[in-house]
C-alpha positions as CSV (number, residue, x, y, z in Angstrom):
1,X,0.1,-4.0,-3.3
2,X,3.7,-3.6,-2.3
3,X,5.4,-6.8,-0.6
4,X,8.7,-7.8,-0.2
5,X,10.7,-8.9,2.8
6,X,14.2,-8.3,4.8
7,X,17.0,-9.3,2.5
8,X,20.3,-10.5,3.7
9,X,23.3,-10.8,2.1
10,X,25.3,-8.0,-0.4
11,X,23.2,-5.2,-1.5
12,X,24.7,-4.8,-5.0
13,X,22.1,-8.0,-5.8
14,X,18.9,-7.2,-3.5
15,X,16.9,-5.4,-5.9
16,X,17.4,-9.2,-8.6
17,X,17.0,-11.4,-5.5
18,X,13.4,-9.4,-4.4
19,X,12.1,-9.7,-8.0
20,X,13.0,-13.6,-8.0
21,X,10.9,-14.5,-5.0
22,X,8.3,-12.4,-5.9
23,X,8.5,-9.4,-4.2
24,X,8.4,-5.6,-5.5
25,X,9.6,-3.8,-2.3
26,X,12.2,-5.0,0.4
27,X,13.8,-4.2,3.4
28,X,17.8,-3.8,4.7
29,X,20.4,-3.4,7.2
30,X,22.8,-0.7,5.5
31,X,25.6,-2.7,7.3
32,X,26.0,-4.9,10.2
33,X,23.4,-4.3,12.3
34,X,25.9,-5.6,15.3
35,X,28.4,-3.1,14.5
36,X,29.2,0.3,15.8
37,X,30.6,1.6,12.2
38,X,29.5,1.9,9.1
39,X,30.9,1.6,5.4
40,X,30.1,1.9,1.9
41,X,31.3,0.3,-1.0
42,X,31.2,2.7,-4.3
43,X,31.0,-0.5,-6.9
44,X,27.8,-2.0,-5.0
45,X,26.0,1.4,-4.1
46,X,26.2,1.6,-8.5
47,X,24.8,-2.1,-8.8
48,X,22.1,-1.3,-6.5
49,X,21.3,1.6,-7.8
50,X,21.4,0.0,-11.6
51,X,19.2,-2.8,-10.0
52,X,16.6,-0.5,-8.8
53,X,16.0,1.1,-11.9
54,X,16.3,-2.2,-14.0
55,X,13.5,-4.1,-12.1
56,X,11.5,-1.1,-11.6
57,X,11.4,-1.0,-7.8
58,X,10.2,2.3,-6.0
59,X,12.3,3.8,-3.3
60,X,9.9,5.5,-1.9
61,X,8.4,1.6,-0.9
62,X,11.7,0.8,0.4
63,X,12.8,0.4,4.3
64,X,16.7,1.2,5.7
65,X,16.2,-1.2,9.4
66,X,18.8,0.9,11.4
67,X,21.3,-1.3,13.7
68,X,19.7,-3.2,16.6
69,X,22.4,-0.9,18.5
70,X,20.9,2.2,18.4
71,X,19.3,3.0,21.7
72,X,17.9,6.4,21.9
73,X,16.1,5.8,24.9
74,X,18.9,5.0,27.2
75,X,20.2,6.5,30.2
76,X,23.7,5.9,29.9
77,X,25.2,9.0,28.4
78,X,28.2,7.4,26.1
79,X,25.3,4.7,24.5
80,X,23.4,7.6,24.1
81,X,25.9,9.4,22.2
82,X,27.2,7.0,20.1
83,X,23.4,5.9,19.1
84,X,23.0,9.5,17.8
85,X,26.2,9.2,15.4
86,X,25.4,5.5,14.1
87,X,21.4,6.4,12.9
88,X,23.2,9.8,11.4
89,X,25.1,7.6,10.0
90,X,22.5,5.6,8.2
91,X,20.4,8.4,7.1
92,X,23.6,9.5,5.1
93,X,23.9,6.3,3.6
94,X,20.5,6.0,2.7
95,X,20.6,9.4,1.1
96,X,23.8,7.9,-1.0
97,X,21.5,4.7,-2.1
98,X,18.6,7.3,-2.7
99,X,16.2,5.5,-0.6
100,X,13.7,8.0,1.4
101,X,13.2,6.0,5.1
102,X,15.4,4.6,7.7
103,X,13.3,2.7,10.1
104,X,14.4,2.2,14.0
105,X,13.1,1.1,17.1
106,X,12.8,3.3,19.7
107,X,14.9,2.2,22.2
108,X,14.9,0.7,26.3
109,X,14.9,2.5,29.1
110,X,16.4,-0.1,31.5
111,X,15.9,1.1,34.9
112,X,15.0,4.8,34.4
113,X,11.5,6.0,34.4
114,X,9.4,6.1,31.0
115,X,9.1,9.9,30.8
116,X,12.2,10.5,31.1
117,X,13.3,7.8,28.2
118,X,10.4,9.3,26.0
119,X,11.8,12.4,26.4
120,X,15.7,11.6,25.5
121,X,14.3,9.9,22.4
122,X,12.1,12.8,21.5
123,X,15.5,15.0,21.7
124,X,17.7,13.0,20.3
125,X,15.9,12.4,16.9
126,X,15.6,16.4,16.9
127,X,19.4,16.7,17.3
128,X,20.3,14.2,14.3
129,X,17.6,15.3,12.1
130,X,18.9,18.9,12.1
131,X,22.0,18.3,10.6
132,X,20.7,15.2,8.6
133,X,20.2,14.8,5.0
134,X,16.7,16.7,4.1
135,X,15.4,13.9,1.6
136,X,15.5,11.1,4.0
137,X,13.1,10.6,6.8
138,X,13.2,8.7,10.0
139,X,10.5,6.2,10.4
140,X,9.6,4.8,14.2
141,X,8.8,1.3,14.7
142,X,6.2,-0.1,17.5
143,X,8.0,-2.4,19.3
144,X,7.5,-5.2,21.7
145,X,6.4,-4.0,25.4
146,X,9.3,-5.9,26.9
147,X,12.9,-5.2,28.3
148,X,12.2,-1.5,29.3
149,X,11.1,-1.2,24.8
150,X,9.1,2.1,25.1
151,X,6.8,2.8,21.5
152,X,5.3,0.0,22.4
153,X,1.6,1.8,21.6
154,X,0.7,4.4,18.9
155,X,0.8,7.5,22.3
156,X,3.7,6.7,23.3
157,X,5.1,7.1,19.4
158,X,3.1,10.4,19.1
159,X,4.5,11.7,22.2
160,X,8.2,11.0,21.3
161,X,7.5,12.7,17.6
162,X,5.9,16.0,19.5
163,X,9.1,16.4,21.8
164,X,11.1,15.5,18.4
165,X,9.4,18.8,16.8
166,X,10.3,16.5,13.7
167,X,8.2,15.2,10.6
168,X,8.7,11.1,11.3
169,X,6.7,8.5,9.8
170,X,5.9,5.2,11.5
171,X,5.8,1.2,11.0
172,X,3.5,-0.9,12.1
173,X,5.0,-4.4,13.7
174,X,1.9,-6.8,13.4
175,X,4.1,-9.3,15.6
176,X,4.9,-6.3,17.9
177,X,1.2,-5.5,18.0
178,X,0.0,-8.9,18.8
179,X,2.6,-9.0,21.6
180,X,1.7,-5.5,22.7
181,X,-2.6,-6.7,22.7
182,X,-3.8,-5.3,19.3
183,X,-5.7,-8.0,17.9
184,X,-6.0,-7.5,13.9
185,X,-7.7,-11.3,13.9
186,X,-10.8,-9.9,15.0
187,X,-13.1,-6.6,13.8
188,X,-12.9,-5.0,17.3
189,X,-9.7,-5.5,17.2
190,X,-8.7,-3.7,13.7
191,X,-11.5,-0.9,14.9
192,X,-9.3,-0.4,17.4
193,X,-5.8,-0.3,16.5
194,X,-7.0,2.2,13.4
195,X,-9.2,4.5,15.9
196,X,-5.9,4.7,17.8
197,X,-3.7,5.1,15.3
198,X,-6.5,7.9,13.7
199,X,-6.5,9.4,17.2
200,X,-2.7,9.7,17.3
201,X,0.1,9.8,14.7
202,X,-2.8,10.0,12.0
203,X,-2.8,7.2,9.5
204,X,-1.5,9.1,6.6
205,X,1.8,9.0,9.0
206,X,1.3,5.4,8.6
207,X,3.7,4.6,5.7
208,X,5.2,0.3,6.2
209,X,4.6,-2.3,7.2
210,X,6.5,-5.4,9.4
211,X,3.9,-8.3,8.2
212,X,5.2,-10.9,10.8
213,X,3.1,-13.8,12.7
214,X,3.8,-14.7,16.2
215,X,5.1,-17.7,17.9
216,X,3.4,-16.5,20.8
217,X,-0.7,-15.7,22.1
218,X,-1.5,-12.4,22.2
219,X,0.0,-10.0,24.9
220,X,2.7,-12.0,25.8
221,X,5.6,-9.6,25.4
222,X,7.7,-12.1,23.9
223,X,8.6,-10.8,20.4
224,X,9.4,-13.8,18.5
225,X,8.7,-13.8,14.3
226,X,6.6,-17.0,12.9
227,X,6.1,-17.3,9.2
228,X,3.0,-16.1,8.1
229,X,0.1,-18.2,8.8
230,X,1.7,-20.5,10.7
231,X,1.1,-18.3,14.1
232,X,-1.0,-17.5,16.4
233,X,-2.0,-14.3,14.1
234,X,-3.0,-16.9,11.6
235,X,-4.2,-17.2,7.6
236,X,-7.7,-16.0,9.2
237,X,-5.9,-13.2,11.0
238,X,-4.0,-11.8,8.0
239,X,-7.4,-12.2,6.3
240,X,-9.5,-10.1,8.4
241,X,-6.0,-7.8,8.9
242,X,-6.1,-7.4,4.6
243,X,-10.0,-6.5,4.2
244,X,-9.0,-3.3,5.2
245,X,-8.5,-0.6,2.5
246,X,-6.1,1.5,4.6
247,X,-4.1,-1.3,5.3
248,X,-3.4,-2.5,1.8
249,X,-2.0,0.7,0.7
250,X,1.3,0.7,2.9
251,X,3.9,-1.8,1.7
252,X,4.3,-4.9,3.2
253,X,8.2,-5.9,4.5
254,X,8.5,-9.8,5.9
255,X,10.5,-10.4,8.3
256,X,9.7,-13.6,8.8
257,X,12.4,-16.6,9.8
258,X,14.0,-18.5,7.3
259,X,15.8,-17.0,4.0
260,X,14.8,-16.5,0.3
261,X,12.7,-19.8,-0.5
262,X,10.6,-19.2,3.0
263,X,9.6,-15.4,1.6
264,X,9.0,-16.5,-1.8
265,X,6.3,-18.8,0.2
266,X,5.1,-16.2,2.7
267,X,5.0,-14.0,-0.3
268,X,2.7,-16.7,-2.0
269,X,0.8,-17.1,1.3
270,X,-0.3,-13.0,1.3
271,X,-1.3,-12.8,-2.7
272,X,-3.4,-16.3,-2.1
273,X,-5.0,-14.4,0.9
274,X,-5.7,-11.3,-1.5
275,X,-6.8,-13.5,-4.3
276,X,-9.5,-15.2,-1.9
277,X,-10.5,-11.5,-1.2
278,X,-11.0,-10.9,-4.3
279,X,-8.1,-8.6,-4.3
280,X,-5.1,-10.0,-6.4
């Protein structure tokens, strides 16, 4: 099983830092994800790379999280615009780390009507993936069904990808599921979510995982991260969400609150789950 989690801090040293809490895949902003620009520094694109092949780590298990900037969806023509040239932007700098996904959220409407948001996201991805490097993909995220978020529910991502005319791959949130009313604690729940997902984007589409608790009860649009197990997803959640076979084969990406010592723990957390599976 693949498992790692969001790391902060200089790239050049991810790929040591992931290995040390126990992790084999991780997850990264590509720069500031508050910041309209982008930049890359020769010296620690060559660590990272030496890094990935020293541990060992797959890129083809590893996530790019675009800027929380990027809005695709919006109706305001210049945010629009300049979302377009920032997630270029960080498909070109993935192709320079030779790391195959870039993962992004969707975007929010704000006041204008969900077809036409759909739509503006569908046709933006288009226009950046034509010109885009060919060996990295875009990955959509489910989100959060608040603020306007639309991809909030497996049609809504398949409908963006058919406008797109594009081959995207998609996350799964489990936070953003919970908040959105999938309920992986229970077997309905699971049968669910993966008949949706089956009747949808297809689950071979299905390539990463967020693995997040929630602070929050399920459906309450709130989006906030808890530490795994300690939600209101739960050890017996994850445990019922981890029985599942198509499930276990897309890597697992923590972004959980805290830093490195609380992943190393949540880390723990999943392979003691697995291990009472019988799965280690």
């Amino acid at each position: 099983m693949f498992i790692g989690a969001h790391m902060s801090g200089p790239i050049s040293s991810v790929p040591f830092r992931t290995v040390q809490i126990g992790g084999n895949t991780f997850q990264i902003f590509s720069h500031s994800p508050r910041m309209w620009r982008t930049s890359l520094n020769e010296m620690k694109v060559k660590k990272f790379k030496e890094g990935m092949d020293k541990y060992k780590l797959d890129p083809t298990k590893v996530l790019i999280h675009a800027s929380y900037l990027i809005n695709l969806a919006s109706p305001k023509e210049d945010v629009w615009e300049k979302s377009k040239v920032l997630l270029k932007s960080e498909l070109e700098i993935s192709h320079e780390l030779n790391l195959k996904y870039v993962n992004v959220h969707p975007g929010s409407r704000l006041d204008s009507p969900a077809e036409v948001a759909l739509e503006r996201v569908g046709r933006a991805i288009y226009e950046i993936l034509k010109d885009s490097p060919k060996d990295v993909m875009l990955v959509l995220e489910n989100v959060s069904p608040k603020g306007g978020n639309i991809g909030y529910n497996f049609h809504q991502l398949k409908t963006i990808a058919d406008i797109s005319g594009c081959n995207v791959k998609f996350t799964y949130d489990t936070c953003h599921g919970f908040d959105g009313g999938y309920d992986i604690r229970t077997r309905d729940g699971m049968k669910e979510l993966l008949s949706e997902i089956d009747d949808t984007i297809g689950m071979d589409k299905l390539i990463m995982c967020h693995l997040n608790d929630s602070k929050y009860p399920l459906g309450f649009h709130k989006d906030r991260h808890e530490r795994i197990g300690k939600g209101y997803i739960g050890k017996d959640g994850f445990t019922n969400f981890f029985s599942y076979d198509e499930i276990r084969c897309i890597p697992m990406i923590l972004e959980t609150p805290g830093g490195e010592i609380e992943h190393e723990e949540d880390i723990l957390t999943v392979k003691k789950i697995l291990s009472f599976l019988g799965l280690e």
